[in-house]
N, C-alpha and C positions, 0 to 999 in steps of 0.2 A: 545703133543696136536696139534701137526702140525702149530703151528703161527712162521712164519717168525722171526727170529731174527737176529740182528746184534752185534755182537762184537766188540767193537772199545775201541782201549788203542794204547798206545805207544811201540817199539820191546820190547819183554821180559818180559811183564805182565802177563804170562800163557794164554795167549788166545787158542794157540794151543795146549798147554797140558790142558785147559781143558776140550776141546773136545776129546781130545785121552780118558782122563779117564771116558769119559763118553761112549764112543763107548767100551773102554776095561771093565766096570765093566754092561751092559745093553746090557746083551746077552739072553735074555729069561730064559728059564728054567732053563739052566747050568748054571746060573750065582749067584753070592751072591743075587740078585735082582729078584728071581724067579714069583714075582706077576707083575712086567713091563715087557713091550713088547721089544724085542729085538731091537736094530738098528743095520741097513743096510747102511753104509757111502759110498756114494756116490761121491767123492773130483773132485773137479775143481781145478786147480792152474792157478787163473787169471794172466794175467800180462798185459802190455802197448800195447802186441802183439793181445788180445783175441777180439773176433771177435761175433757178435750177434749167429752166427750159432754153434759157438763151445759151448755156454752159453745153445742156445735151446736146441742142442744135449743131452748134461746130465739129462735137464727135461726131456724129451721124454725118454730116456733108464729108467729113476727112475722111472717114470708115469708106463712103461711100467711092470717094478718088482713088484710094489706096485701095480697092478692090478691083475698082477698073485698072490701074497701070502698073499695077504689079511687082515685081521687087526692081525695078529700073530709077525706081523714085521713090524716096523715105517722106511720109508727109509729117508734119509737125502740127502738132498744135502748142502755139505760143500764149498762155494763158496769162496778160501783161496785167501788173499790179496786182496779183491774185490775194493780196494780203489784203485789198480793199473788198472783194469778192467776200470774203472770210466775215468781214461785221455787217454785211448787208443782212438787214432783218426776213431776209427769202430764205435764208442758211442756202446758198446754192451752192454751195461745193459738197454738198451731201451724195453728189451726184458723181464724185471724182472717185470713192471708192470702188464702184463696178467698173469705172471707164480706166482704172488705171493699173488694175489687176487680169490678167488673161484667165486666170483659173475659176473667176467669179460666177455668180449666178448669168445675169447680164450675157456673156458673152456665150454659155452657152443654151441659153434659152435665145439669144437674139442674132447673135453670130454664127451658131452651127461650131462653134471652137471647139477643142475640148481641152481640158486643162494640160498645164506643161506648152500647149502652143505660146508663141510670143504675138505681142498688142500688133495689129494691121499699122500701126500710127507708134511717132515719140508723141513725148508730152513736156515742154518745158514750162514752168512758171515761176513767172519774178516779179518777186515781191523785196520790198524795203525793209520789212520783219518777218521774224520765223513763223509758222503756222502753226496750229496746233498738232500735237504731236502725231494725233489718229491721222492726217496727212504726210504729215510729214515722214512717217515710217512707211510710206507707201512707194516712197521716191529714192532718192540717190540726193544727197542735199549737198552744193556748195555753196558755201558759204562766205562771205569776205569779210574781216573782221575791223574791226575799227581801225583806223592809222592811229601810233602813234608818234612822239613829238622827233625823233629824229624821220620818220617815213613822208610824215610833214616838210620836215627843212629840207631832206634831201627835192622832195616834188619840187619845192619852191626852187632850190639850187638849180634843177634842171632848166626851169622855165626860162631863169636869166640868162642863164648859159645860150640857150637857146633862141633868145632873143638879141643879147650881145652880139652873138655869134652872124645874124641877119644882119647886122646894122653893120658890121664889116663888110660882110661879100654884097 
């Protein structure tokens, strides 16, 4: 549906495996999923080095696919670690404001949009912490919240089970 979303948990929560399985099982027609539209993952790997220009570039290359192919295929842009993006001394997420809003300046000085239209592209990013908020009120945020001590034992309990379980069959 194209709304902006963020990901934010701690390493290890699946946040990136559960974007893979979503990119690996929503592939259009050849997929288990033949009534959803395909996606087209687009990846950023932010870090403390990334720069407002490296950030536009990938809207612009997505904008530019998702103009050519139409609504057959939803493009994504996966903007991975963006919480490292966030303390790079370039501030380059200043740049997520126009790209993530459809009714912005941006889109209709450069787009042709007009407001109330929805983004040509999704927008996912995950990050290991929250953003700050003038982002984060931009998106759809989930969040995964810390385990605690019985969410732990039961995980553990599974694993033995599960390993138990091998060494019989």
């Amino acid at each position: 549906n194209r709304i902006p979303v963020f990901l934010v948990g701690k390493p290890g929560c699946s946040k990136t495996l559960s974007m893979q399985l979503l990119f690996e099982n929503l592939r259009g027609k050849d997929s288990r999923f033949p009534s959803l539209p395909c996606l087209y993952e687009q990846r950023y790997q932010c870090s403390e080095d990334s720069t407002s220009d490296g950030i536009e570039a990938i809207f612009d290359v997505v904008k530019r696919k998702a103009s050519r192919d139409g609504n057959d295929v939803t493009h994504v842009v996966l903007l991975d670690e963006i919480g490292l993006a966030e303390v790079s001394r370039h501030n380059p997420l200043k740049v997520l404001h126009d790209r993530l809003e459809p009714d912005s300046r941006h889109y209709e000085k450069h787009a042709g949009m007009k407001g109330g239209q929805e983004l040509p592209y999704a927008c996912v990013g995950i990050s290991n912490w929250a953003l700050d908020s003038s982002k984060m009120n931009r998106a759809a945020v989930l969040s995964r919240p810390d385990p605690d001590e019985k969410d732990l034992q039961d995980t553990a309990n599974a694993i033995v089970e599960q390993i138990e379980g091998s060494r019989v069959a």
